[in-house]
C-alpha positions as CSV (number, residue, x, y, z in Angstrom):
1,X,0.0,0.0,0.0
2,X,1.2,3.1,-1.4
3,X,0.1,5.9,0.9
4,X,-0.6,9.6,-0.1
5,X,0.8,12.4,1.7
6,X,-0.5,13.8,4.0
7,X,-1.0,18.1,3.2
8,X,-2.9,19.3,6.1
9,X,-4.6,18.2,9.6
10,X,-7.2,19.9,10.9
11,X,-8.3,18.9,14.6
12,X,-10.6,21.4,16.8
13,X,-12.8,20.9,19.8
14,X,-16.0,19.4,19.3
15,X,-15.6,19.2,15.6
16,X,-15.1,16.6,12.9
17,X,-11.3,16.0,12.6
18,X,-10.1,16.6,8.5
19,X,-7.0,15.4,6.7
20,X,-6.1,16.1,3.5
21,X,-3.8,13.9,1.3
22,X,-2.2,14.5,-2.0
23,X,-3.8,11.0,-4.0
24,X,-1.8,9.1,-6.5
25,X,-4.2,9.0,-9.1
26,X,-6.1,12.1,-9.1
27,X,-8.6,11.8,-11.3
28,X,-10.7,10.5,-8.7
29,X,-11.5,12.2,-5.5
30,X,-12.0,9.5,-2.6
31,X,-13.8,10.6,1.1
32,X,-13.5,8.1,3.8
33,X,-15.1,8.9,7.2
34,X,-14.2,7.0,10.4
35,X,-16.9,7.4,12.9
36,X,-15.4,5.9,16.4
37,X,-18.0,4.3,18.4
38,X,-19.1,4.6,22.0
39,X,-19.7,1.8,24.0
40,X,-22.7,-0.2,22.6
41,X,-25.0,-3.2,23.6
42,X,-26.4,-5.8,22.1
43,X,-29.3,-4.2,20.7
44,X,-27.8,-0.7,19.9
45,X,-25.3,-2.8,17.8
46,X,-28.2,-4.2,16.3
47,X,-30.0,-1.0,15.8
48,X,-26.9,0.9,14.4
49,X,-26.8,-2.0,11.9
50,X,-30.6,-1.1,10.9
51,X,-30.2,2.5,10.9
52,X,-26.8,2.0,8.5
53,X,-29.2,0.1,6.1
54,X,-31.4,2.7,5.9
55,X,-28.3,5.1,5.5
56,X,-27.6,3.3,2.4
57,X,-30.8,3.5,0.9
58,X,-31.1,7.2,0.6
59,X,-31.9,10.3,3.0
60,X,-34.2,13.2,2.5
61,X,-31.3,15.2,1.6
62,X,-30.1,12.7,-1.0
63,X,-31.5,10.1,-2.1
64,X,-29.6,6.6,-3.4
65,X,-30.0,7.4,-7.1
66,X,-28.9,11.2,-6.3
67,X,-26.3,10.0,-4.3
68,X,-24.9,7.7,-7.7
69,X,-25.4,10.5,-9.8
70,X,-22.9,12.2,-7.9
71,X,-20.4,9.8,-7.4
72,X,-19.8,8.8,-11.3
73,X,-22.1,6.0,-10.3
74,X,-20.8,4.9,-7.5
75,X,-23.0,4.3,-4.1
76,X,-21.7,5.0,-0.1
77,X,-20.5,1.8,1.3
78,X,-20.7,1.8,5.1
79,X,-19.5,-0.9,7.0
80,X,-19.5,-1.5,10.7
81,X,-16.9,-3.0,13.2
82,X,-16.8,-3.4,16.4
83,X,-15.1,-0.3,17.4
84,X,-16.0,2.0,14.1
85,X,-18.2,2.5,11.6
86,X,-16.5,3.4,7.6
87,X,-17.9,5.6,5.4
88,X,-16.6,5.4,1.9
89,X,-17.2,7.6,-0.9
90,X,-15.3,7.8,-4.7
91,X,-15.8,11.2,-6.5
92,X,-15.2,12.4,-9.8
93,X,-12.1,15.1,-9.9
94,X,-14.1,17.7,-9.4
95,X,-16.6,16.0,-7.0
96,X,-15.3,16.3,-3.6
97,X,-18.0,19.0,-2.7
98,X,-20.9,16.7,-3.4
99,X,-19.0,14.2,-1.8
100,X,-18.5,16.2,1.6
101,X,-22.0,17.0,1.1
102,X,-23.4,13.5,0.9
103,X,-21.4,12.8,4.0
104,X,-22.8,15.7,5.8
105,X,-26.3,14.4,4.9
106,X,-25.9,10.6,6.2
107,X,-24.4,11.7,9.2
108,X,-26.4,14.6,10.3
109,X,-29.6,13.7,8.6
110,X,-33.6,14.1,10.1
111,X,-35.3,11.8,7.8
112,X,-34.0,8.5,6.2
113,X,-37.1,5.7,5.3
114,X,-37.0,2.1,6.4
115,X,-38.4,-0.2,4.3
116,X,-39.1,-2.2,7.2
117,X,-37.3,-3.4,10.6
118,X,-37.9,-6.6,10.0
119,X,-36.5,-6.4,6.3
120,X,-33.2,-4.2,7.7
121,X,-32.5,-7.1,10.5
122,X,-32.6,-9.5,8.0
123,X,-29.9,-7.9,5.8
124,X,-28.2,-7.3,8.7
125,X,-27.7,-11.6,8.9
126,X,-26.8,-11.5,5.2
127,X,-23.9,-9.3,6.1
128,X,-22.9,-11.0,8.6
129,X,-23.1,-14.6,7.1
130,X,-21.1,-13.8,4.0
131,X,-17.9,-14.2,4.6
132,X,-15.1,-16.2,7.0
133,X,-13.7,-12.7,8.7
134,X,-17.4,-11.5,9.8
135,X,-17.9,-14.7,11.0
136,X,-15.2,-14.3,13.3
137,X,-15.9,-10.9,15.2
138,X,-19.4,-11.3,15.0
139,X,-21.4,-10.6,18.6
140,X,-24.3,-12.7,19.6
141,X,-27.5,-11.2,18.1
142,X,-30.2,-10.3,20.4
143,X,-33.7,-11.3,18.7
144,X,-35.9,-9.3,19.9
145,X,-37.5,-7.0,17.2
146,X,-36.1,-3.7,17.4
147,X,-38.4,-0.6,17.8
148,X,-38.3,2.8,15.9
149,X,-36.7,4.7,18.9
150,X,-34.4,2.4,19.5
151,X,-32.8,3.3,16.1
152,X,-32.9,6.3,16.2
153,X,-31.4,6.9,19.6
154,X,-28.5,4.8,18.6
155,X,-27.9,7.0,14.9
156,X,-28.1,10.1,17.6
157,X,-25.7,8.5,19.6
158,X,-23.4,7.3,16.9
159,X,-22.9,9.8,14.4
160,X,-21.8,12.8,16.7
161,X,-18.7,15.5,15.3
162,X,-16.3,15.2,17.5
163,X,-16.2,11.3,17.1
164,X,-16.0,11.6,13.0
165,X,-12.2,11.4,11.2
166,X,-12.0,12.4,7.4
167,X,-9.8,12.1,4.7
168,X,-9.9,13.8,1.7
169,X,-7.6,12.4,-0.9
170,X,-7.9,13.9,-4.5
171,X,-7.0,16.5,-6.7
172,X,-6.8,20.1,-5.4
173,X,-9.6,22.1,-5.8
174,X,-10.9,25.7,-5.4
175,X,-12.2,25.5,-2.2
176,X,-10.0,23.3,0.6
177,X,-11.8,20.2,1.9
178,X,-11.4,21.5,5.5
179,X,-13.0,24.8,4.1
180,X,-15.8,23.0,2.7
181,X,-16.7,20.3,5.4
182,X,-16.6,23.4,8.1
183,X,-19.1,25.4,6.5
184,X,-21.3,22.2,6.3
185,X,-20.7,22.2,10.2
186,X,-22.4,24.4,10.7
187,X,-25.2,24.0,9.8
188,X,-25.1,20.8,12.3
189,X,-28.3,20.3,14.0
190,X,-28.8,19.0,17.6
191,X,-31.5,16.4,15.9
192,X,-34.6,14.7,16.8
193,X,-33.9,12.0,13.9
194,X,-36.8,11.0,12.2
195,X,-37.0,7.4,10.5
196,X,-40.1,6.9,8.5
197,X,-41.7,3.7,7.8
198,X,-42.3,2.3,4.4
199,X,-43.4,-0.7,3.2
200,X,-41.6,-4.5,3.7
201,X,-39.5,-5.4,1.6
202,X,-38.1,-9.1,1.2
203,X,-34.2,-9.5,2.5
204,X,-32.9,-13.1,1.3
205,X,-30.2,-14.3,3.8
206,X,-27.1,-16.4,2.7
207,X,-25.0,-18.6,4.5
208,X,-21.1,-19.0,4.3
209,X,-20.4,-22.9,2.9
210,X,-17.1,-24.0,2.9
211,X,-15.6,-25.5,5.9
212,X,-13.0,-23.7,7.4
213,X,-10.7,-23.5,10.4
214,X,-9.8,-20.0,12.5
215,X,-7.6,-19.2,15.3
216,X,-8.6,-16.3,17.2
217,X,-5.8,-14.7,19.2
218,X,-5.7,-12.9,22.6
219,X,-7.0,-8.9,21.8
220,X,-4.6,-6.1,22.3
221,X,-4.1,-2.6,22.8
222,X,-1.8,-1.3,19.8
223,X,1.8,-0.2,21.7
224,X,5.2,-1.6,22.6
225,X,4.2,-5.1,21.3
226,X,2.2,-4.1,18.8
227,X,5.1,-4.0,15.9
228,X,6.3,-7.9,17.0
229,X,2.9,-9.2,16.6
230,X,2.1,-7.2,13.5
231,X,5.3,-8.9,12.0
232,X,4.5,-12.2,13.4
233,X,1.1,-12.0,11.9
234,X,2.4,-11.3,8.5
235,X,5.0,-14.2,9.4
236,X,2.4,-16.7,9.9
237,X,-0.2,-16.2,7.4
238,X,0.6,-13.6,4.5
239,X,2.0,-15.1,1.2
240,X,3.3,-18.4,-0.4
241,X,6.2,-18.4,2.3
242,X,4.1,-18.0,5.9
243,X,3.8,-20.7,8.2
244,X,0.1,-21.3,7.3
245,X,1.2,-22.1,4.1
246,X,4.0,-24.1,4.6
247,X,2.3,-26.3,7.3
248,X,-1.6,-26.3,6.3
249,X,-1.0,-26.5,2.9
250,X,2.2,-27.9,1.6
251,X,3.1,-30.6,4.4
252,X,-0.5,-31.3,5.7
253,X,-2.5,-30.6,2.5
254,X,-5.6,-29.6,4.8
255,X,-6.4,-26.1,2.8
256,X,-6.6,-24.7,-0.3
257,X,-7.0,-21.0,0.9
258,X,-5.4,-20.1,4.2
259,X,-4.9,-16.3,5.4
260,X,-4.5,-13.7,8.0
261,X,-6.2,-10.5,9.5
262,X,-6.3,-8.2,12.5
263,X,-10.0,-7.5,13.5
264,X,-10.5,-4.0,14.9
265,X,-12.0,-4.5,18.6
266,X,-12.9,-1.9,21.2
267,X,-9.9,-2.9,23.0
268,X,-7.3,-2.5,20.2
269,X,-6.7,-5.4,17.7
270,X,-7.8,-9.2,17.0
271,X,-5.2,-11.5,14.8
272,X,-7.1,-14.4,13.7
273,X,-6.1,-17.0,11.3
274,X,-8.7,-18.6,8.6
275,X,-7.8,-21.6,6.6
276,X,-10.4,-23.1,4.2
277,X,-10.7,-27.1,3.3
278,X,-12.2,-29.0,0.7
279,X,-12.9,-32.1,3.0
280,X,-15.0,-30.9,6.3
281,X,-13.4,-34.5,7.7
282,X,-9.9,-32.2,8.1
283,X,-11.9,-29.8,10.5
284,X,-13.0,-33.0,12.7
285,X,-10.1,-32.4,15.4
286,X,-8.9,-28.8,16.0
287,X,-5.6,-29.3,18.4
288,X,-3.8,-30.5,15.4
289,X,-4.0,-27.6,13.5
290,X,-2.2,-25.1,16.3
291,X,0.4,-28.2,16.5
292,X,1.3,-27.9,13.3
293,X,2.0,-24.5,13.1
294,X,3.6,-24.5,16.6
295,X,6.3,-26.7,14.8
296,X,6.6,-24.5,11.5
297,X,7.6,-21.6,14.2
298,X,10.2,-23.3,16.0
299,X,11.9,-24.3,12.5
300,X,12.0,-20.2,11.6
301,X,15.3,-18.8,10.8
302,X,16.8,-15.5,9.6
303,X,15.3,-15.9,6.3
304,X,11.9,-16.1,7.6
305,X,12.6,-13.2,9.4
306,X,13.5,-10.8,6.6
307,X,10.7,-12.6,4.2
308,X,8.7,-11.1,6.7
309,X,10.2,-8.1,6.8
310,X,10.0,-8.3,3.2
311,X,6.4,-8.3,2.8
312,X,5.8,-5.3,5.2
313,X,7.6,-3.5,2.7
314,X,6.1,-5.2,-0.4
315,X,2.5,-4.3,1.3
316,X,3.4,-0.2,3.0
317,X,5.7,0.7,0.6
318,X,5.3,-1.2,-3.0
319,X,1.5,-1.5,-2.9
320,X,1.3,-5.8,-3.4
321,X,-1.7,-6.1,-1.3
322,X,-2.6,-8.4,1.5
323,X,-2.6,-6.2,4.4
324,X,-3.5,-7.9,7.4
325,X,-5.7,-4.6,8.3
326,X,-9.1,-5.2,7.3
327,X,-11.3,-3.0,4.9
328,X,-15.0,-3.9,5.1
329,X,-17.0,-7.4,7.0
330,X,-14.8,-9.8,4.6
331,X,-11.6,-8.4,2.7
332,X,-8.3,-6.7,4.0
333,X,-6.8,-3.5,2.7
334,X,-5.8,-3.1,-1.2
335,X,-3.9,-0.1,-3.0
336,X,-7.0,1.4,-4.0
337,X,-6.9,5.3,-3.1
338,X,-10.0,4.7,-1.0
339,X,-8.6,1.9,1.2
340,X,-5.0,4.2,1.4
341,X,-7.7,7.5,2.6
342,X,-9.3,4.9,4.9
343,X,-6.1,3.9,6.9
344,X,-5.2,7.2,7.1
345,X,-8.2,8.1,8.6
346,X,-8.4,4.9,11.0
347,X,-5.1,4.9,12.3
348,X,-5.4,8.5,13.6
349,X,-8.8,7.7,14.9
350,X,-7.5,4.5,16.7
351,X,-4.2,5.8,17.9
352,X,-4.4,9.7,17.6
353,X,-1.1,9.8,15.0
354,X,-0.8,9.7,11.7
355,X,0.7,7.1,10.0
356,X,4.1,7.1,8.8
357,X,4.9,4.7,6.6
358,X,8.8,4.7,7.3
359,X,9.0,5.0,10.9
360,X,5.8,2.0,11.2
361,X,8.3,-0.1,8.4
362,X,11.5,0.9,11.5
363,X,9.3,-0.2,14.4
364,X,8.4,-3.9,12.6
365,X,12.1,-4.0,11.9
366,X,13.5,-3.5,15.8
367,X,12.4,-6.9,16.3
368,X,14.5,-9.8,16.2
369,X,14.6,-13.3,15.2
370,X,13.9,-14.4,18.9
371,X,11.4,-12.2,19.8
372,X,10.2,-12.5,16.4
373,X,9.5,-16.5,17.0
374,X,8.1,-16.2,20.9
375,X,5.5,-14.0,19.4
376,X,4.7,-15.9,17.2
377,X,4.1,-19.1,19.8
378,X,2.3,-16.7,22.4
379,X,-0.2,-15.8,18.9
380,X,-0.7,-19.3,18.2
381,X,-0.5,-21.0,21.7
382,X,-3.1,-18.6,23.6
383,X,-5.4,-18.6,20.4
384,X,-8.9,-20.0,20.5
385,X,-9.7,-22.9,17.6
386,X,-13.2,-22.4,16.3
387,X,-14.9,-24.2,13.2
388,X,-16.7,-21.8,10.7
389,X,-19.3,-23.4,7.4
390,X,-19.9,-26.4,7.6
């Protein structure tokens, strides 16, 4: 991942906090809006999930056919994790006004339609059960019907200023993004939201199929140890040459597909490991599966080391892919310049700095070959072996 840099941060009290990037391919303008959550339960979860679906399908001030219209025919996607919600918009050159605009409307808006609560919660289990990474951070759904105040209390809860981080990352334009989303602010209203019932609509719900195991390590906060397990991570399951590879693949010939990811949580970071069989029978007993990479660890030497090392690069600075940070319910990063604003934006959200490409490369590379492999066994060792499909 290639990442833009950064012009201009704007951070004030009570306000929406801006950052403006220089893009690599400026013909398009891309918006990405982190909106850090408070503490939720089970059923504001679920109602911030059914007001996000109405999000999507338009708002009073725009609605979802407007809202393609201006984005060169592309729609908001808005994904929620457990500790944020992502806001992602792609603009034409010229279009980061409407952009900004469209933002302002879905996160300060009084009047979105529900096609139904029933219909929302049902898409809402769609989401969730497409996909080996959502199935891993899901929380247990309460099943209780939700009720119109319940959603809108949570939106009113949620999508507050001083919780919101944006990046702009596009070509320069008359007016600066900062300039722009400011004079939106203000026009902020303390809200009594107003979600208006329309008709049901059918949701059909899918299921994820294939059989595959995941190991869910210990969560962390993101500090002193954060670099070693970030390197260990991308050790053991990024590329042709990680553990998960070598031991699930090649010597036990248990998966076909086998990667890595760090789930956002509330207290920091999730690594989790995913690797997806052909024969369900593999998936029978668990224990075997941490053994064997257990063993490809202690066999790591030097070269393992810098292949790691290696990839960091190849992913921060080269722009290969396969970040181990995720970027929506079932796919890690790419080089897009949406997924490049969206770090940007995330990073500063989650840790209140921006992120530096060289000095994050420096920190993964203090760590050592030693330190390097009893990471890696603490990762795999305390992990928890789950089954996911069927």
């Amino acid at each position: 991942m290639i990442l833009p840099l950064v012009l201009a941060l704007a951070v004030q009290a009570d306000q929406a906090t801006v950052i403006e990037v220089r893009s690599m391919t400026p013909r398009r303008v891309a918006v990405e809006c982190v909106v850090k959550l408070p503490e939720l339960n089970l059923r504001e979860e679920k109602a911030l999930a059914a007001a996000i679906a109405a999000m999507e399908m338009g708002t009073r001030r725009h609605s979802a056919d407007t809202m393609q219209d201006l984005l060169d025919g592309q729609r908001p996607e808005i994904t929620q994790f457990s500790d944020h919600v992502r806001i992602s918009l792609l603009a034409p050159r010229d279009g980061a006004s409407s952009a900004l605009s469209i933002l302002f409307g879905l996160t300060n808006q009084t009047g979105f339609e529900l096609k139904s609560i029933a219909a929302l919660e049902a898409r809402t289990k769609e989401r969730i059960g497409q996909g080996y990474w959502s199935r891993l951070y899901q929380s247990k759904i309460d099943g209780r019907v939700l009720t119109m105040g319940e959603v809108e209390g949570t939106y009113s809860k949620v999508f507050r200023r001083s919780q919101m981080v944006i990046t702009v990352s596009g070509a320069p334009s008359t007016v600066e993004p900062t300039q722009l989303w400011q004079s939106l602010e203000r026009n902020w209203q303390k809200r009594s939201v107003l979600f208006r019932e329309a008709p049901s609509v059918a949701a059909e719900v899918d299921t994820y199929g294939p059989s595959a195991v995941g190991l869910k390590g210990a969560e962390f906060a993101w500090g002193s140890q954060g670099p070693a397990k970030l390197l260990a991570t991308i050790a053991l399951g990024s590329g042709k040459g990680s553990a998960l590879f070598h031991s699930w693949r090649q010597k036990k010939g248990w998966t076909y597909v086998q990667e890595c990811a760090w789930l956002p949580t509330r207290a920091g970071f999730q690594p989790v490991f995913v690797g997806i069989t052909a024969n369900p029978a593999n998936t029978t007993e668990l224990e075997p599966w941490r053994s064997a990479l257990l063993e490809e660890i202690e066999s790591w030497s030097e070269e393992d080391r810098t292949r790691a090392l290696g990839f960091a690069n190849g992913i921060w600075k080269n722009g290969i892919g396969f970040s181990p940070f995720l970027g929506s319910a079932d796919r890690t990063l790419t080089t897009s310049p949406s997924d490049q604003a969206y770090l940007l934006a995330y990073w500063f959200a989650k840790t209140g700095s921006v992120f530096e490409t060289d000095r994050f490369l420096s920190l993964l590379e203090s760590t050592d070959l030693e330190a390097l492999k009893a990471t890696a066994k603490d990762l795999v060792s305390g992990a928890e072996l789950v089954r996911i499909g069927s």
